[in-house]
N, C-alpha and C positions, 0 to 999 in steps of 0.2 A: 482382830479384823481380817476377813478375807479380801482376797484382790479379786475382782470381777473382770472376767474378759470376756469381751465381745467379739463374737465371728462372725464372717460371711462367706460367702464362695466367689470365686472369681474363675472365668473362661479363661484359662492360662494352656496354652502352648506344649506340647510334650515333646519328645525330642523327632528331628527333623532325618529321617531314618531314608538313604539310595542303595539301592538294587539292582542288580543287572542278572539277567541270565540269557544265555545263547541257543536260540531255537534254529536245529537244521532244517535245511532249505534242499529236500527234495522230492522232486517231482517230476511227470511228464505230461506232456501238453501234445495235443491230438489235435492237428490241422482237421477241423472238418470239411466236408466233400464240397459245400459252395465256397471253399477260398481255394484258392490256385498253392499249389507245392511250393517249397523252400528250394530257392535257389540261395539265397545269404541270411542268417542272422546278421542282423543292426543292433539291436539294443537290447538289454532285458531288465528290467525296475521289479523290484519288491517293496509294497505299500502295507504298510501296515493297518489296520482297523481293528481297532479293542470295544468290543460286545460288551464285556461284564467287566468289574473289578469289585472283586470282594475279599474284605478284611475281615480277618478273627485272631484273637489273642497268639500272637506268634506265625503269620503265615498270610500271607496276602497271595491270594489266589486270580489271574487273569486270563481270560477268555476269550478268543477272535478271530481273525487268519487272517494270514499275510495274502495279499494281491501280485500274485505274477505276472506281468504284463511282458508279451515278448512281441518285438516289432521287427519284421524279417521283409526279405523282396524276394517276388514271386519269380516264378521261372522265365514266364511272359510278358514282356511289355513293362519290364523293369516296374510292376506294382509293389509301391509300401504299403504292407497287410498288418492286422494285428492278431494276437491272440491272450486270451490270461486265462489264469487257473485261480479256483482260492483253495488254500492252503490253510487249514485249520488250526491251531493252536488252543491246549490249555497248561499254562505252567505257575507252578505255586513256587514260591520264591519264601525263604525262611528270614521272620523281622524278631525283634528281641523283645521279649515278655512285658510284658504290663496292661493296668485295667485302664482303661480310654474310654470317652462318653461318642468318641466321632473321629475320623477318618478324612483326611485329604488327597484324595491320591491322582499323580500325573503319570502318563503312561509316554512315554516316547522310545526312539531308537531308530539304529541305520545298519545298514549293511555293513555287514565286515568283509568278506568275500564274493563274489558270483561267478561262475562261471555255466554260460550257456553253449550248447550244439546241437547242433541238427543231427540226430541220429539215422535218420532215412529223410525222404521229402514230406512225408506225411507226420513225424514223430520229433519233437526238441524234448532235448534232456536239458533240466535246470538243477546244478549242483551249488550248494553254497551255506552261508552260516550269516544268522539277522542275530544280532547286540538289542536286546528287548530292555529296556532302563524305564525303574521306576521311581520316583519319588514319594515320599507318604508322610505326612503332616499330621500328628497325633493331638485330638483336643482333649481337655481332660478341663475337670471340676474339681480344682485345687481348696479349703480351709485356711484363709487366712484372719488375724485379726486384727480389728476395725477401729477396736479401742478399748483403755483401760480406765478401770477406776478406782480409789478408795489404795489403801495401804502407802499415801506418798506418792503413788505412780505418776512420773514424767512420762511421755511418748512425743514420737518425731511423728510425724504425719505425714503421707507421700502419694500422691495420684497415682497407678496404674491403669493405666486404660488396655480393655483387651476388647477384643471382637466374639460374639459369641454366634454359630454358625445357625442361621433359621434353615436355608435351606441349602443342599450338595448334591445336586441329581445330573444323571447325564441320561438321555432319553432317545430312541430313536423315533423318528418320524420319517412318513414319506407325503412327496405331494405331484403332482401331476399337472401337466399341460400342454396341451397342442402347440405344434411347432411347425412351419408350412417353410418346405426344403424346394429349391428350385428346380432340384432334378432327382433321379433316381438314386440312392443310397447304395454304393456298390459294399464299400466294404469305412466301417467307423473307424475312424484312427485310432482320436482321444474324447474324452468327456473331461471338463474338468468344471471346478463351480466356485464360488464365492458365495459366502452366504452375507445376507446384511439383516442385521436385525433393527427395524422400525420403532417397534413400542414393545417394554415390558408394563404391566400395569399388572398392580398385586391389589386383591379385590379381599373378601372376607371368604376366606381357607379355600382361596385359589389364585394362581398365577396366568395370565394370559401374556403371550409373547406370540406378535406380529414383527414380519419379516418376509423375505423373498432370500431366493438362490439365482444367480444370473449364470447360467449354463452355459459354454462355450462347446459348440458338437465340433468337431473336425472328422472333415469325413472325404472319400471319395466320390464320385459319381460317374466317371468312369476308370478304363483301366488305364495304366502309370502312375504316374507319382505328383503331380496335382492333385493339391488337396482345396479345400474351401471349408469353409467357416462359419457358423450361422450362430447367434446367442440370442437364448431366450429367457426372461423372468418366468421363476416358477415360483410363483407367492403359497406360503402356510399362514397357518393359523393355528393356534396348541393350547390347552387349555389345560393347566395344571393344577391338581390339586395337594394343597399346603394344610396341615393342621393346622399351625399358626404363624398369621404376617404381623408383625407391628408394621404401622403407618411408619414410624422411622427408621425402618432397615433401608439400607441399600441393596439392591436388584441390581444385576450383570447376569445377561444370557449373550451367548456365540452359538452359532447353527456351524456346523462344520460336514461339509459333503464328501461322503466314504464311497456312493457308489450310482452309475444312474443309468437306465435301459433306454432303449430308441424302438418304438413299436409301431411300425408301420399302419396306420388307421384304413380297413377294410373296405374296398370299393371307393376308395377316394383317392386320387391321384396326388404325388405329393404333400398331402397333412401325415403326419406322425405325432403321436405323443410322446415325453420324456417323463419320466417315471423315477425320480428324484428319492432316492435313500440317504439321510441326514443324523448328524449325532449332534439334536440341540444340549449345550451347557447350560446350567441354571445355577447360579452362585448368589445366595444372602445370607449379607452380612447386617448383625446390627451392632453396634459401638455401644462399650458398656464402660465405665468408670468406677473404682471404687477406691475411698482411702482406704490405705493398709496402714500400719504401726510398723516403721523401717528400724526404730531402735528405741529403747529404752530403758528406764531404770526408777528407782526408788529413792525419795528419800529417807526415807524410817527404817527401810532393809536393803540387806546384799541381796541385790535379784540375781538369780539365777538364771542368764537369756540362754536361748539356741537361736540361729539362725537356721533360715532356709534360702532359696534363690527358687523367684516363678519365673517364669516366660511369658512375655504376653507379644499380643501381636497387633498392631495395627495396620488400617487398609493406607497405604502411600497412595497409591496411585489406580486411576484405572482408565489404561491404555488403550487410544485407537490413535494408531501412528501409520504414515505408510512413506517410506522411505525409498527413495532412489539407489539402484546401485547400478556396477557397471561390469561386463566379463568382456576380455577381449585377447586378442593373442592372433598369431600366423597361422592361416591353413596351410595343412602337409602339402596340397591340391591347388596350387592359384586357379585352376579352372571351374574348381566345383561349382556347382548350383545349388542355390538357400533351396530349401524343400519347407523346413518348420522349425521349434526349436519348442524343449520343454524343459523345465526347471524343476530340480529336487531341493527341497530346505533339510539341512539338518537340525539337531532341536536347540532350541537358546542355550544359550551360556551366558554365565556374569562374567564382564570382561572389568579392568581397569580403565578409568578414565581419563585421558588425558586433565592434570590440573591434581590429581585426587577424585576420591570417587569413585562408584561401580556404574556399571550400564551396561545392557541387556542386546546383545549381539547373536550374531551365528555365520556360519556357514552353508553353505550353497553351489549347485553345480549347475551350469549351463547346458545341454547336450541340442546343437545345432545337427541337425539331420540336411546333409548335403547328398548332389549326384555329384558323384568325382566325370573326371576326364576320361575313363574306363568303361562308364556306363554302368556302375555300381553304386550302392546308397550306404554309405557311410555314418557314420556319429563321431562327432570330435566333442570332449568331454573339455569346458571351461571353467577352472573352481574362481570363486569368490567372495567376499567378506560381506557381511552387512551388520551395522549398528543404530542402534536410538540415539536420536538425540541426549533423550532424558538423562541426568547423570542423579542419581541420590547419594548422598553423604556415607559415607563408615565404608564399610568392608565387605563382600560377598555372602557372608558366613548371617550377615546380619538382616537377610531380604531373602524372597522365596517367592518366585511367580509360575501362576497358572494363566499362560498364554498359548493363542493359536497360532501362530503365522503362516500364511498364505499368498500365492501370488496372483498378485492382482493384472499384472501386465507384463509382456516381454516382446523386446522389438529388435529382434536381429537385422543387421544389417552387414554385408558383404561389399567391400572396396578394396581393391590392388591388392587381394590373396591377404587379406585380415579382415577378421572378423570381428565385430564390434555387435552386444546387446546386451540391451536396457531393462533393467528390471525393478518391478514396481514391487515391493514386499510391504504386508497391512499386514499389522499385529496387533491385534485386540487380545486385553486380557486385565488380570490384576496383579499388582504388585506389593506382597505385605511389610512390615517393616518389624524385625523380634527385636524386642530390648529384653533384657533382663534384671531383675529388681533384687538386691537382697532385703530380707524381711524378717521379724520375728516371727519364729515360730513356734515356742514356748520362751512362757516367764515364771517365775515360781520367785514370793518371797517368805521367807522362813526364817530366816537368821535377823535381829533387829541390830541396826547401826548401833557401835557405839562412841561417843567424844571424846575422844581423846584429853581436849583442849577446851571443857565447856565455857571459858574465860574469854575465850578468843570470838569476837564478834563479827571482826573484818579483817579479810585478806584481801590483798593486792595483787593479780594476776595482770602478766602481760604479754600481751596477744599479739599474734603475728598476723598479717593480712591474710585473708582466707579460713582464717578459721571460724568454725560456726559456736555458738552461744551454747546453744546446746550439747556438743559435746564437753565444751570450758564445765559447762553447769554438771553434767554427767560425772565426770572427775573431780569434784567438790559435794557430790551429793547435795544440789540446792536446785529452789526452782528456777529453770530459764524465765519465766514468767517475772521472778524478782530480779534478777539481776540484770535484765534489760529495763526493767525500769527503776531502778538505783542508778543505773548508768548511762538513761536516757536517750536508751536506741532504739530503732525502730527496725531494725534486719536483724536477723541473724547470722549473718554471713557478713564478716566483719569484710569492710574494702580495703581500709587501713592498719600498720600496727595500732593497737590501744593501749594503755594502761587503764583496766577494769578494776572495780569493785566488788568484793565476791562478800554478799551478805554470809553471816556462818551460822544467824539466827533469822528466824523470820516470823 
């Protein structure tokens, strides 16, 4: 008699592979002829934006350029001016061999270093080194089996749920719209956005995601160091096309603003339009189930198992949180004057949770743009913490998220030479959950049981609490099937000691 085994495939997880590599940061930036000379550098930020990200067996290759943004005051009439450069990037980053059906990959990173100066009034040098960190999530189509027959075969039977991925696309779009400024636009400070996304609705072999970007211009209009404010919705519409949707996947898309123009509208006083550059995220998942055979044996033969161990991964969670936090500390200056204040996130971290626990945190700097007592414009740099609520069970090692975070609000306020602001951080995203399963991965029987004791009908085993039936039964070579019902249980997982009856014929 042969043993018959049944397989299937299951979406199982491959290993969960970070990368770092260090791109230099040099450059120089050219005051053009309508903004006024450097009299101070204030500030200089490097923004990252990743174009491409592409995987091949051993080497995930990334594509994009860093955003130099340098904020200085003019010679005249103490004006806060801007300038950026971009800065191009491509670096291939070395991952470890294996064949994968799919790729997950998160791209983040921060400044290690900067150092900015004005070389002349018309020329800043920008020297420094950006920490580029990747993460990459390997999906693979594992052989497992599902079930055994014929030859005596026992088997344990165990759920794995895994997620198998429909769709991983990141896409740029852009979208436009008139924006009506009260006054003349001398020089843009900051743009900065928010995206929200309305509706995803997945149709037959296409995905449609509605949303808006709520645009925040900071600008001057005339010369010094008042600024004003104007925000405007600039609504999309994207229509993507999917081979194939099931009706029960889940859909997650995040619109994420990398870059956006101010264009003055011709013979019109005051309208401009804002011309909005966007990196929509499209994530679907659908949830898959399959029994696997976690152990086994024979009664007739010595089976010969192997184990193997899968990974599957489950969707925990999918985040839209926006959290309060606070920076505050002494000005060097009690006299200064608030001018603005702009916020950098660094990228999440799984922290500890108060109780047990992980939960999905980060880091954060303040940078309050004051006029000192001097008559100079300054940047005082405020670091602080921010956490989720959320706390999940187990251990760091055990969870993997593809989140944005973004800031949604920040409200400086200036009292008795301290400075105190409020900041609003929204983090959309998803959060998986890896378990891992061991499992059989071959059985072979070939060798037939032989009795020692054909006499012996019944033996008396006695069992400690927690132990399961099935392994009792494994070690007596009998069916669990008889021996819980000789012994008239209904678990397998004993609550209590027992004293059992172990059929030795059946």
């Amino acid at each position: 008699m042969e043993l018959k085994v049944f397989r299937d495939t299951l979406s199982t997880m491959g290993s969960l592979w970070e990368t770092k590599a260090e791109l230099p940061i040099e450059t120089e930036l050219l005051i053009p002829d309508y903004l006024p000379q450097v009299f101070k550098i204030v500030k200089c930020f490097v923004y990252p934006v990743t174009l491409q990200k592409q995987v091949v067996p051993g080497r995930l290759t990334v594509e994009g350029y860093l955003r130099c943004v340098v904020y200085y005051q003019a010679e005249e009439e103490q004006s806060l001016c801007q300038i950026e450069q971009k800065i191009p990037f491509t670096r291939a980053m070395d991952l470890p061999e294996g064949e994968h059906q799919g790729y997950s990959v998160m791209v983040s990173g921060e400044v290690e270093y900067l150092n900015c100066r004005a070389v002349n009034q018309r020329r800043v040098d920008v020297r420094g080194a950006y920490a580029l960190a990747a993460q990459v999530c390997a999906q693979s189509e594992q052989e497992v089996i599902t079930a055994l027959a014929d030859c005596g075969a026992e088997q344990k039977l165990i759920p794995v749920n895994g997620l198998r991925t429909v769709a991983n696309l990141d896409k740029l779009l852009t979208a436009e719209e008139e924006v009506p400024l009260s006054g003349q636009v001398q020089a843009v400070i900051d743009i900065s956005g928010v995206g929200q996304v309305d509706e995803v609705k997945v149709i037959t072999g296409k995905a449609v995601v509605k949303g808006r970007i709520q645009v925040a211009l900071t600008y001057r209009s005339q010369p010094g160091y008042q600024l004003e404010t104007v925000e405007q919705a600039v609504p999309f519409n994207q229509i993507i096309d999917l081979d194939s949707a099931p009706e029960d996947a889940t859909a997650f898309a995040e619109v994420e603003m990398i870059g956006c123009t101010l264009t003055a509208a011709a013979g019109q006083e005051g309208a401009s339009t804002l011309t909005v550059t966007a990196m929509l995220h499209l994530r679907m998942v659908r949830q898959v189930e399959c029994y696997v055979v976690s152990d086994a044996f024979s009664t007739q033969y010595s089976a010969d198992v192997t184990y193997k161990t899968v990974t599957a991964e489950q969707l925990a969670e999918t985040l839209n949180r926006t959290v309060e936090a606070t920076a505050s500390g002494t000005l060097p200056d009690e006299g200064a004057r608030l001018i603005g204040c702009l916020v950098t996130l660094h990228p999440l971290e799984w922290v500890a949770a108060e109780g047990g626990g992980v939960s999905l945190g980060g880091r954060a700097c303040a940078h309050v743009l004051c006029m000192n007592s001097l008559g100079e414009i300054d940047c005082y740099d405020k670091t602080f913490d921010y956490q989720l609520p959320d706390v999940w069970p187990g251990t760091a090692d055990q969870y993997r998220a593809e989140c944005w975070p973004v800031v949604v609000a920040a409200q400086p306020v200036i009292s008795g030479g301290e400075v105190t602001v409020r900041v609003s951080v929204r983090v959309r995203g998803l959060v998986f959950r890896r378990t891992k399963e061991t499992v059989v991965d071959t059985i072979a029987c070939e060798t037939a049981l032989e009795n020692p004791e054909p006499d012996v009908a019944l033996r008396i085993c006695y069992a400690a609490a927690g132990e399961n039936i099935f392994d009792i039964a494994k070690h007596y070579h009998v069916p669990p099937a008889a021996m819980m019902k000789l012994n008239h249980l209904e678990d397998l997982q004993l609550a209590a000691p027992a004293r059992l009856l172990v059929p030795m014929t059946v």
